[in-house]
C-alpha positions, 0 to 999 in steps of 0.5 A: 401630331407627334403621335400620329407620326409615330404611328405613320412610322411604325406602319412604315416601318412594318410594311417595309420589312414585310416587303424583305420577305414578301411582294408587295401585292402579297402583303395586306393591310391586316399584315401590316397592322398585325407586324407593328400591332396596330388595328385596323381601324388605326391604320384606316384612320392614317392611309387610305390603303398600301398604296397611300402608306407607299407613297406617304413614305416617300413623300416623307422619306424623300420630299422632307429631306428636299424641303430643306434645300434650295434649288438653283435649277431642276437638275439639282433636284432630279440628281437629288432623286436618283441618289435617293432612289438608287439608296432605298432601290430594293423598296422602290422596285418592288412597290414599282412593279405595281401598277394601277389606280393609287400606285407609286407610279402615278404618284411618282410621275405627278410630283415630276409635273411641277418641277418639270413644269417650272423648267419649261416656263423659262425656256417656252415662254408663252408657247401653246405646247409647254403642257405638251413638253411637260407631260412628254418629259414626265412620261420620260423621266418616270418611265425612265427612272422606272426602268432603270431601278427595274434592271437588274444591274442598274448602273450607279445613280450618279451615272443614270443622272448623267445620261439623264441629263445629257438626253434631257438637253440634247432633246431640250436644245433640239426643241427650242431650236426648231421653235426658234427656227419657226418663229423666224419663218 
């Protein structure tokens, strides 16, 4: 196991700094492997392509370091992602640009579902539309936190967090009103 980490981290590594030079569509599999000199068979035996060592760095990077923490809300933890994102922005724009089956927005917007998923069990609570509420709230965050890192002068992550929240609520509040509102009818 501890070998096989140590290779994951070199081919990270080694896609890593080819993405300093290069887009990340332009870089191959055998680039990867020939930066850190690992074969290809090697690579093929951890990821299943680019996109797979992509997303296996963050679910390292980022979800390693969250598993350590204990999170009274789902706020905490979407704060926790800007900041870790806005630090690492220069890899997380350029593997964003990339669209399509396997890439890291997919990824991205699937790990959002669960926690979006626990928020609105406690404030829908037995509604026909929760998954509705959650597919729509992970289509806006990922989609949101996408076009942010994408601007070219993105604002600091604590300040995206901040309208992030502030919209979040304001739309949240509006929903369980109306679902309050219809329930007394």
């Amino acid at each position: 196991m501890a070998d096989s980490n140590i290779t994951k981290r070199a081919l990270a590594a080694a896609l890593k700094e080819l993405m300093e030079e290069f887009p990340f569509i332009k870089i191959s599999v055998a680039d990867i492997c020939a930066k850190c000199d690992i074969n290809r068979k090697t690579f093929y035996y951890h990821f299943k392509d680019k996109y797979d060592l992509v997303n296996w760095i963050y679910d390292t990077e980022f979800m390693e370091a969250i598993r350590r923490k204990s999170y009274t809300s789902g706020w905490e933890f979407l704060e926790d992602l800007c900041d870790y994102l806005y630090a690492n922005k220069t890899f997380y724009r350029r593997v964003l640009k990339v669209k399509g089956q396997n890439s890291f927005s997919e990824h991205f917007r699937e790990l959002l579902l669960p926690v979006l998923t626990s928020s609105w069990n406690d404030i829908l609570v037995g509604q026909n539309e929760k998954d509705f509420y959650v597919n729509f709230f992970a289509d806006a965050y990922s989609c949101s936190i996408e076009r942010w890192l994408l601007e070219e002068n993105c604002i600091d992550s604590k300040e995206f967090f901040s309208l992030l929240k502030s919209c979040a609520l304001h739309t949240s509040f509006k929903i369980i009103k109306d679902i309050d509102k219809e329930a007394r009818t």
